[in-house]
N, C-alpha and C positions, 0 to 999 in steps of 0.2 A: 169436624175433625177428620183428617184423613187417616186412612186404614191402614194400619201399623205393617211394615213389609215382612216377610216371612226371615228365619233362622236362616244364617248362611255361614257354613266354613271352610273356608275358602284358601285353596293351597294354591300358590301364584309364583310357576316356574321359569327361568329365562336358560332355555340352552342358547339362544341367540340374545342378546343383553343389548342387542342396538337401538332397540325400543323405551327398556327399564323406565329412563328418563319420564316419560312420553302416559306411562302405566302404573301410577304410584297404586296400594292397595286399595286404597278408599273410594278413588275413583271407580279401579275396576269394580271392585264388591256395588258398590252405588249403581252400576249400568247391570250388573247382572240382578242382584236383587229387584231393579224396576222390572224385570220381566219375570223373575219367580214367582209363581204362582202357591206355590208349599215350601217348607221350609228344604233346603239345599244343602251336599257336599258337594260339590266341583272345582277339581283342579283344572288350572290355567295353563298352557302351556306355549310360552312360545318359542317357536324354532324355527331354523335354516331351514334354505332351500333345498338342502339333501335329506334331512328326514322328513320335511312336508312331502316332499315328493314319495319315499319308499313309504309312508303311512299310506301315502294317499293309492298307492300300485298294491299296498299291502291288503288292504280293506275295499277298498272303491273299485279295485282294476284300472285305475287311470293314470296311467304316467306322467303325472305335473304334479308340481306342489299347487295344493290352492288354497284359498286365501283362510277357510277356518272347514274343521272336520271338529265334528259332536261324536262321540261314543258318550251312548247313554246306556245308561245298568239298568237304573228303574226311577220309576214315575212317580211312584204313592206306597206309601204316605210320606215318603223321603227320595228329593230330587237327588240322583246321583251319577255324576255325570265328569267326562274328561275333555275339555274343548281344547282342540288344539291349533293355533293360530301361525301362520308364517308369514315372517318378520318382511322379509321380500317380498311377498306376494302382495300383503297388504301396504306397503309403503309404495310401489307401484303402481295401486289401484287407487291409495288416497291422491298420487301428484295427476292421477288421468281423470278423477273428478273434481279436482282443484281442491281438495278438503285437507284439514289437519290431519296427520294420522293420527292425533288419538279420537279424533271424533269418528273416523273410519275403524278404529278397534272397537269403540261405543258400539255401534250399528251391529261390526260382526259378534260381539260380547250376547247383544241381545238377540241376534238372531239364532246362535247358535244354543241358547237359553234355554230358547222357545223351542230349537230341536230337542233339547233334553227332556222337554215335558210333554214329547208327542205332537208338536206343530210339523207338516210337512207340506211342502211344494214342489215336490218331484213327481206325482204320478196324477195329481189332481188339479183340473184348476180354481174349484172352490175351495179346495183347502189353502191353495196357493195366496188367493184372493184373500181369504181370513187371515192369513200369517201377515202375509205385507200388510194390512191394515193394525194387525197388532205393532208390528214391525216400529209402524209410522207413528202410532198412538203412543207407544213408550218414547220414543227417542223425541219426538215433539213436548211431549210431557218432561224431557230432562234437557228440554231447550237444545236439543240438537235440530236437524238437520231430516227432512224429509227425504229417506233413501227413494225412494221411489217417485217422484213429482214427475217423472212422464204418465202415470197411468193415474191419475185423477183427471 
């Protein structure tokens, strides 16, 4: 019998509404709870290319919107966390890997998950290495799409 997924309550915001269609709850909640490791609050948020961008100048220093930013609160014993995903950014990156975009919000869904519970691939590259490997392990596990099939 498989292992029951952990609590999740999950607020799922559209300032940009191009997507809605694309993100009904069930699904998101279902991509994000495959990668929760404890039980979770995390709001959803997706938005334009002007506030991905000023979040992204605001917190990061980097002048572009990109495709998903994680603010994470805390880890344990409750995941709590604000991802925030742009509707541009991502719709541009699913036509440049040929994908659906909701199978490309899947992918950023749980990757930015896994940033909320302390996964990272910025400064290391074993932890890099463990992340894509979870990365791949979930989104295979929910019949998507292996983000990463150059590095096998």
């Amino acid at each position: 019998m498989a292992a029951a997924k952990p609590a999740l309550s999950l607020s799922l915001q559209f300032a940009d509404p191009a997507h809605r269609g694309e993100l009904p709850r069930h699904k998101v909640a279902r991509w994000i709870r495959a990668a929760l490791e404890a039980p979770g609050e995390i709001t959803v948020r997706i938005v334009g290319e002007e506030e991905g961008r000023r979040l992204n100048h605001e917190f990061r220093q980097k002048d572009y919107a990109t495709n998903v930013l994680t603010f994470d609160y805390e880890h344990e014993p409750l995941v709590m966390a604000d991802l925030i995903l742009c509707a541009p950014v991502v719709e541009k990156e699913a036509r440049e890997l040929k994908l659906p975009v909701a199978d490309h919000y899947a992918h950023l869904l749980v990757h930015g998950t896994l940033h909320a519970q302390g996964y990272d691939h910025e400064d290391d590259d074993v932890e890099a290495e463990a992340m894509e490997a979870r990365e791949t392990e979930i989104l295979l596990g929910l019949g998507l799409h292996d983000p990463y099939p150059d590095k096998r």
